[in-house]
Backbone as CSV, one residue per row, in Angstrom:
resi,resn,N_x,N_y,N_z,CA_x,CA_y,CA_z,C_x,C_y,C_z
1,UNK,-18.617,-11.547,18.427,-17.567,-10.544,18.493,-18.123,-9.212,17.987
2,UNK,-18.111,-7.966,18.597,-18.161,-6.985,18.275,-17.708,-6.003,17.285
3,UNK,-18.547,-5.407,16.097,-17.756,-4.953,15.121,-17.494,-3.531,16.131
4,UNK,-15.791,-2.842,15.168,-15.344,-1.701,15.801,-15.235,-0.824,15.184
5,UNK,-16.006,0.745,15.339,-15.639,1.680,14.635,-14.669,2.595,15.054
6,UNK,-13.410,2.700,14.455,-12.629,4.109,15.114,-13.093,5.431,14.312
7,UNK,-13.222,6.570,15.178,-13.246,7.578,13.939,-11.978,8.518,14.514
8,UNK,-11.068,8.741,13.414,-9.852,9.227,13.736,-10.110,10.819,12.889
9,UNK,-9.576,11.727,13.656,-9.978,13.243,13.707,-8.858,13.764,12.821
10,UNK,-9.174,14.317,11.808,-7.831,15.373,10.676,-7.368,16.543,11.324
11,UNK,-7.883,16.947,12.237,-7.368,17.917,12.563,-7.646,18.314,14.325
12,UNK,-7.076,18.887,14.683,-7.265,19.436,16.399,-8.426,19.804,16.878
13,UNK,-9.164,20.628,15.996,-10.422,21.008,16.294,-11.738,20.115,15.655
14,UNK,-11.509,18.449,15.248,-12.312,17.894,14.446,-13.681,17.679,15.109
15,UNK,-13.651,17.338,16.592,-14.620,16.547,17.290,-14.942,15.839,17.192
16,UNK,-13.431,14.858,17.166,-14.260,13.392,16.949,-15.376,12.772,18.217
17,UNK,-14.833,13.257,19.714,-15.766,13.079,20.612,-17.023,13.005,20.416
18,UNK,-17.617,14.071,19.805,-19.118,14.838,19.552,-19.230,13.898,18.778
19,UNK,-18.580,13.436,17.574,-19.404,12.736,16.592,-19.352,11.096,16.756
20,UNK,-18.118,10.630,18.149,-18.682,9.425,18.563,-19.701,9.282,19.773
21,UNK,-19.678,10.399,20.133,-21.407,10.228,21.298,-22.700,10.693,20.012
22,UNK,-22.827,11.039,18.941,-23.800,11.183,18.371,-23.576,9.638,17.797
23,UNK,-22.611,8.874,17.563,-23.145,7.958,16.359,-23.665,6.883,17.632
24,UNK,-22.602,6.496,18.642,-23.182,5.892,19.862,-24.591,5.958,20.072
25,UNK,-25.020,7.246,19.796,-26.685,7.655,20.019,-27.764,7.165,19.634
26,UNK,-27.198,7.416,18.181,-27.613,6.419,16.755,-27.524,5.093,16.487
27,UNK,-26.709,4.800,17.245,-26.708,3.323,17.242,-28.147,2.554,17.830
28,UNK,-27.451,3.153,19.525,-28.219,2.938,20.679,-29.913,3.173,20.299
29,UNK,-30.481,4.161,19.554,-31.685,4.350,19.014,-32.210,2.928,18.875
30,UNK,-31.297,2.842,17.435,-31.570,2.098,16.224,-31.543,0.462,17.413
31,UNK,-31.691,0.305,18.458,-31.309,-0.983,19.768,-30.614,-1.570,18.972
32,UNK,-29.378,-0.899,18.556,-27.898,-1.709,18.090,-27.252,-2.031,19.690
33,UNK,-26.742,-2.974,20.126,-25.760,-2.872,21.781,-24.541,-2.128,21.302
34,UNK,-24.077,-1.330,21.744,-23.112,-0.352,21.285,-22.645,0.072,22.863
35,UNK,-21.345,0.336,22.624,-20.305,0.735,23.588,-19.522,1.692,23.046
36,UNK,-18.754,2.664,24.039,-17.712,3.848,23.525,-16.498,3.418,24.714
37,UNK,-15.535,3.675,24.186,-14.409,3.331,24.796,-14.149,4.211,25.635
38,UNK,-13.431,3.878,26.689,-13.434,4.752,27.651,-12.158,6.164,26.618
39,UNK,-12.484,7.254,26.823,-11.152,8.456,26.780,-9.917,7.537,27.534
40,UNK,-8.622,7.840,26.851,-7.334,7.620,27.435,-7.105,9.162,27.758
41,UNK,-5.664,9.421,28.829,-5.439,10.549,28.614,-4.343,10.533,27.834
42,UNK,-4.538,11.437,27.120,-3.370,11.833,26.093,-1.612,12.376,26.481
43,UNK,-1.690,12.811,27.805,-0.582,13.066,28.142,0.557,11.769,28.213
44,UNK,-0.497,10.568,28.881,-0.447,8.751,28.658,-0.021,8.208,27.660
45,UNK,-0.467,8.498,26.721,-0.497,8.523,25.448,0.453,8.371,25.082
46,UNK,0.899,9.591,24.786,2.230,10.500,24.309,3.422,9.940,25.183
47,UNK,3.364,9.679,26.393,4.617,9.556,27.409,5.082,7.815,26.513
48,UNK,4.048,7.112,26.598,4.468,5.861,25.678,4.700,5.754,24.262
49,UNK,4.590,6.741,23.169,4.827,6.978,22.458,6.468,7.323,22.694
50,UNK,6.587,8.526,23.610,7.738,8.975,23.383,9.176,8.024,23.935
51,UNK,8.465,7.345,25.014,9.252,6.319,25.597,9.395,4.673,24.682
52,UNK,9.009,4.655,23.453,8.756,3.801,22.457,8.519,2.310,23.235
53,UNK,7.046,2.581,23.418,6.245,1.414,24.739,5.103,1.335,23.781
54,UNK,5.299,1.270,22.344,3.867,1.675,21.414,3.042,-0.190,22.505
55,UNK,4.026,-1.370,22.209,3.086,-2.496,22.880,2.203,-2.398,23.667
56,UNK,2.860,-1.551,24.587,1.767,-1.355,26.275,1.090,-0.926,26.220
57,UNK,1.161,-0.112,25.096,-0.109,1.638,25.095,-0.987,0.568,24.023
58,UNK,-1.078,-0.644,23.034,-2.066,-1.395,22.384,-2.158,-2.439,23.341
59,UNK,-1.555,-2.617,24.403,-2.270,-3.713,25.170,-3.170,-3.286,25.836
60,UNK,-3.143,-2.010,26.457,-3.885,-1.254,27.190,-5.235,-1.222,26.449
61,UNK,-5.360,-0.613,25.094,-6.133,-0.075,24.546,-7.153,-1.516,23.998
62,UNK,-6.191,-2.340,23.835,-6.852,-3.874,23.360,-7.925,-4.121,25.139
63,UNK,-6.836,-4.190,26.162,-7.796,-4.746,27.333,-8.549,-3.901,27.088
64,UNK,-8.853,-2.651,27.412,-9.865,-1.825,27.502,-11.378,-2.145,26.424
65,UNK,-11.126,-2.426,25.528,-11.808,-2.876,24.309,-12.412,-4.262,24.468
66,UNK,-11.581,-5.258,24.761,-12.476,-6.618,25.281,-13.116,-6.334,26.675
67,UNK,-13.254,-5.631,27.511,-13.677,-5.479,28.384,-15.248,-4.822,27.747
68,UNK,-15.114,-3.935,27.171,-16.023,-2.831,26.918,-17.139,-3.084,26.121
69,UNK,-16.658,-4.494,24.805,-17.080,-5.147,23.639,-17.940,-6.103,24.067
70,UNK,-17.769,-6.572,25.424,-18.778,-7.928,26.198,-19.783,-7.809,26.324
71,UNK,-20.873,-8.629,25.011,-21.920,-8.336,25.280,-22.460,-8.021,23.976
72,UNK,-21.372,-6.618,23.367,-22.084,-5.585,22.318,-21.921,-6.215,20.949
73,UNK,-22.712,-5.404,20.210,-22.613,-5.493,18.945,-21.392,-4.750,18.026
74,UNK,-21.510,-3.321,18.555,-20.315,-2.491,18.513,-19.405,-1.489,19.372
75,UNK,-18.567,-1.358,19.135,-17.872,-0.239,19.837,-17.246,0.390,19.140
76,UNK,-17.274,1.896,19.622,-16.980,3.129,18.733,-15.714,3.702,20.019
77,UNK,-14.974,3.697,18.866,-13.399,4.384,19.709,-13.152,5.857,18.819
78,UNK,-13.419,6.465,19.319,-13.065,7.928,19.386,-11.709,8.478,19.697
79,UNK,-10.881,8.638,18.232,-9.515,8.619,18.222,-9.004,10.338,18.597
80,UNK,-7.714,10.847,18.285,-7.460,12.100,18.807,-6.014,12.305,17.682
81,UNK,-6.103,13.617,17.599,-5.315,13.873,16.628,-4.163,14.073,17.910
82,UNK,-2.428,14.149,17.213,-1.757,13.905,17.949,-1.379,15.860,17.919
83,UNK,-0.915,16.251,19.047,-0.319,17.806,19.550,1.141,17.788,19.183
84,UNK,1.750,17.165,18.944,3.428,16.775,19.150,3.617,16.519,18.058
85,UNK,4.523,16.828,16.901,5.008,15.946,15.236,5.693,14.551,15.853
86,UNK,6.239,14.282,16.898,7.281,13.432,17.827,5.931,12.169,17.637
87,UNK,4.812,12.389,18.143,3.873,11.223,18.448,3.351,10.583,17.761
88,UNK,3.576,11.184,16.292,2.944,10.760,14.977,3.962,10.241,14.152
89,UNK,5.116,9.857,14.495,6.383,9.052,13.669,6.199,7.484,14.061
């Protein structure tokens, strides 16, 4: 089973992107098997958030993850700060 790193961003401008394709990098160097989760779109996101579907939007994110994890050692999920106060309750 694959260990999982999320790195979740404090603020709008954090980059968590940048700093999960650098650690991915680092991994991958170091011949760790490493995977990055695919980007969701956030508009997606938010629409299940707001439509209180939080299940679907972690089933989604779970398939996506056993799919992605097959194989690896790790996977790095590259989280996103939320735009809306609504998406973060």
């Amino acid at each position: 089973m694959a260990h999982t790193i999320m790195l979740i961003p404090a603020t709008l401008k954090a980059g968590a992107k940048t700093v999960s394709l650098g650690l991915l990098s680092a991994l991958t160097n170091k011949e760790v098997r490493a995977a990055r989760l695919p980007e969701f779109d956030i508009d997606a996101i938010e629409s299940f958030l707001v439509s209180n579907r939080r299940d679907d939007l972690f089933e989604k994110i779970i398939e996506q993850h056993e799919i992605v994890a097959e194989n690896k050692d790790v996977v790095v999920i590259s989280g996103f700060p939320f735009s809306n106060p609504y998406a973060a309750e």
